[in-house]
C-alpha angles and dihedrals in degrees: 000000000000116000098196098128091070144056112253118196148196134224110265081049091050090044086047102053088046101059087047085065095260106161113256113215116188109198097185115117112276089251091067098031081054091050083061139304141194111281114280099004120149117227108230100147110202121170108180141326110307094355107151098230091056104130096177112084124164094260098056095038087053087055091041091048091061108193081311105132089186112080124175124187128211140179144157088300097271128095099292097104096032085059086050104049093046086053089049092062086045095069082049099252108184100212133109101256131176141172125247089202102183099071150195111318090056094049097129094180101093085180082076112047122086 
């Protein structure tokens, strides 16, 4: 699987958008989001297209969203926020969104975890 249609990031530009007020959408499911998440991340799990345990609709990502025009999502590491982010632009979303790809579990900046 290529991932070519969306904006993968790294860590220090994760870290960097964040502290310039980009929105921070964590698509893992609440159990782990509860067990800990990245500051200020809003919990909207999503899994794939039409899964039944999808959280995250169009309605509830623009208010989470505010009047912020940066998005990053994040997961576990695996495809839950890719997913998300590709069905994002789906609904025609007009922000700059990327993916920070690596997760959760490999977050190194303690200063950002709650």
């Amino acid at each position: 699987m290529t991932f070519d249609d969306v904006q993968i990031i790294d860590q220090s530009t994760t870290e960097r958008l964040l502290r310039d007020g980009a929105v921070l959408i964590d698509n893992r499911p609440e159990h782990k989001f509860q067990s800990g998440h990245l500051k200020g991340a809003i919990n909207l799990p999503y899994f794939k297209k039409d899964h039944p345990s999808n959280i995250m609709t169009k309605e509830n990502l623009l208010e989470a969203m505010g009047d912020q025009t940066v998005v990053v999502f994040y997961c576990s590491g695996a495809l839950r926020a890719y997913h998300a982010l590709k069905q994002a632009k789906a609904w025609g979303i007009d922000a700059q969104m990327y993916w920070y790809k690596d997760g959760f579990d490999v977050w190194k900046i303690t200063e950002w975890i709650e």
